[in-house]
N, C-alpha and C positions, 0 to 999 in steps of 0.2 A: 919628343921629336919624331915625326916620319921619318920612317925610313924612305918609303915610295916617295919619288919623286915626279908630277906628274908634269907630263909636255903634249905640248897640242898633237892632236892628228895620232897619238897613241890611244892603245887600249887598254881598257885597266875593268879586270872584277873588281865589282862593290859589295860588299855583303854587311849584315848587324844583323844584330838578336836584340831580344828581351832581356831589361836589367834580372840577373837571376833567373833565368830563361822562361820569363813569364809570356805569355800569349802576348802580342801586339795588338793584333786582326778579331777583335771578339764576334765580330758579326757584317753583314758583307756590305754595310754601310762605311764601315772601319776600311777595308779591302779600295771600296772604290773611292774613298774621299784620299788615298795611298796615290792610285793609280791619277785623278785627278790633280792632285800636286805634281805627280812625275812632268805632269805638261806646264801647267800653271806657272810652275814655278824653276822652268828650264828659261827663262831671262835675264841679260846682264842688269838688269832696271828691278830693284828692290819694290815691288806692286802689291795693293792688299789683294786678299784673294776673292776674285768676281763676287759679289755678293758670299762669302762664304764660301764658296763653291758652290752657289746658289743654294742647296738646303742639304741635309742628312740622306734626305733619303732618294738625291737625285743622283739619275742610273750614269754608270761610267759611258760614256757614245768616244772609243777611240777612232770612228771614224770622221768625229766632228770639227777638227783641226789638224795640223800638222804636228810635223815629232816634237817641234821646238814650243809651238804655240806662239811665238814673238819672230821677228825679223834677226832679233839677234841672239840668236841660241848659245848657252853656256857649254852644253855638251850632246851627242846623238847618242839616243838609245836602240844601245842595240838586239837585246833581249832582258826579262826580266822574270822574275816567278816570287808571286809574296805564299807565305806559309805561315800559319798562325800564330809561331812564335821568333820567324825570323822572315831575310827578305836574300835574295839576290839579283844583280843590274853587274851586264856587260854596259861603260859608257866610253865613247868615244870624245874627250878634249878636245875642243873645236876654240876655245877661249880662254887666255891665257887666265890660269888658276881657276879655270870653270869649275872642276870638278869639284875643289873644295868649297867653290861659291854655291852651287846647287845642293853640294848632299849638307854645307849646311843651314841653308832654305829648306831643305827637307825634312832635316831631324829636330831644327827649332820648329817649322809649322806643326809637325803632325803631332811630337808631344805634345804644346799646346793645344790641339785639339781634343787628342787622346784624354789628357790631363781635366780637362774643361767638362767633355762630356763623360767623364766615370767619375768625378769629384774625386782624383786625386792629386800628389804634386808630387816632384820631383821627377829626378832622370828617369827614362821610359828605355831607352837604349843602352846596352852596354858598353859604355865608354863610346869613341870616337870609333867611324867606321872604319872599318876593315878594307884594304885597297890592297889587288897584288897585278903588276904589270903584266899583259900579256905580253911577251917577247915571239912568236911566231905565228905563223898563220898555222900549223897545225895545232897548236895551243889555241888560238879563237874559235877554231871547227868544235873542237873534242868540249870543250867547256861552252859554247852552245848550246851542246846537248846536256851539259851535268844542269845551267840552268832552265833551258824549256821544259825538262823534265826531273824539278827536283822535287816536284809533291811525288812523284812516281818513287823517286828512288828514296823519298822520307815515309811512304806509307798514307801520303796524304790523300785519301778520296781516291787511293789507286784503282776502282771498278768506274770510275766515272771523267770525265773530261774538268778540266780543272782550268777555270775560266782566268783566274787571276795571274796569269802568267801567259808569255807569247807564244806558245807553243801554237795555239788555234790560228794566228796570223800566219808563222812559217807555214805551215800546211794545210793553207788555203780555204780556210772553214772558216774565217773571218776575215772582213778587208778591213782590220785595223793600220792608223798609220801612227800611232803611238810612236812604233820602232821602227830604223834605218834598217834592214833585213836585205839589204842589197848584195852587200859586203861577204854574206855567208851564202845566200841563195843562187848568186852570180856562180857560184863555185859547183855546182849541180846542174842535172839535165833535166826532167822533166818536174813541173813544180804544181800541176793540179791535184786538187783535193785525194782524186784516184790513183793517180799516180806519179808519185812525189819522190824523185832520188831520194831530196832528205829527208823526207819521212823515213824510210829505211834507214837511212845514217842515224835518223834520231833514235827509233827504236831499239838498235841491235847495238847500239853503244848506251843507252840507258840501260836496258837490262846489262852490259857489264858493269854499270856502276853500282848499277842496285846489289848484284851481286857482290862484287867487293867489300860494300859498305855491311853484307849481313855479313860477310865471312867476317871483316874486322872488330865485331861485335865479339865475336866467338877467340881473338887470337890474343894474346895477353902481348905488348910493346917490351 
């Protein structure tokens, strides 16, 4: 039984990993047929998916639809970061029990796919996703940052820009509309590429995460 209980118009992290914390994302076909379902399959109307998602090796374009991709969206995304052996999604319930109607259209479609294209079977995720409420608005800010920037704070590709997550949307390097980013950016003053309040909120709170997360490598509980 959930504990989380979800109600529209709240906000709630989503997170999973890898059954046995195997790689999800093997290759970046993997990443954007991920990123492809987040829209595909944000409707209250159970639909096969567009040809496939038209094919494997068709590029993610989050400029080519809206967040919901339907008229009637299950939930708004509000930020997002996949990492190769787990995922994180701030979503916003827009739809009574959306949230558990979308993530599971998501974790039925992609293992199937997952499943399909490696010739294997069974569970891909570890158990049922992961859901914790956010209760405040400085809780949405702070946890923005942990996911626009968690390959940063996991080590992932930290010398290079890390496409599969919204971080490039917030800070103005891509006009993705993937994500509702209204909610967190409305909360800030300058928002271009050069200069971006929350670019600086995001940096100087990422590095204290990253830093906590190596300190707690190091401290025995």
């Amino acid at each position: 039984m959930r504990k989380v209980k979800f109600a529209n118009d709240e906000y709630y992290h989503i997170y999973n990993r890898g059954v046995d914390k195997r790689d999800v994302f093997l290759d970046d076909n993997d990443y954007i047929r991920f990123l492809n379902n987040l829209r595909e399959f944000n409707s209250e109307f159970i639909r096969e998916e567009r040809n496939m998602i038209q094919s494997l090796g068709t590029e993610f374009d989050s400029e080519s639809e809206s967040n919901s991709g339907s008229a009637d969206p299950l939930v708004e995304i509000i930020a997002y970061c996949l990492n190769p052996n787990h995922y994180h999604l701030i979503l916003k319930q827009v739809s009574e029990k959306g949230i558990e109607k979308f993530m599971q259209k998501m974790g039925t479609g992609y293992t199937n796919y997952f499943n399909k294209k490696y010739d294997r079977s069974g569970a891909l995720f570890q158990g049922k996703f992961k859901a914790v409420h956010i209760d405040s608005n400085e809780y949405l800010l702070h946890l923005s940052v942990y996911v626009n920037r968690n390959h940063f704070i996991h080590n992932y590709n930290a010398k290079g820009e890390w496409i599969y997550c919204s971080a490039p949307d917030y800070l103005g390097k891509r006009n993705g509309i993937l994500c509702s980013k209204n909610v967190i950016l409305d909360q800030f003053g300058s928002k271009s590429e050069f200069d971006s309040d929350y670019g600086r909120f995001l940096e100087k709170n990422a590095e204290y995460f990253k830093d906590k997360k190596e300190l707690e490598a190091y401290t025995l509980e």
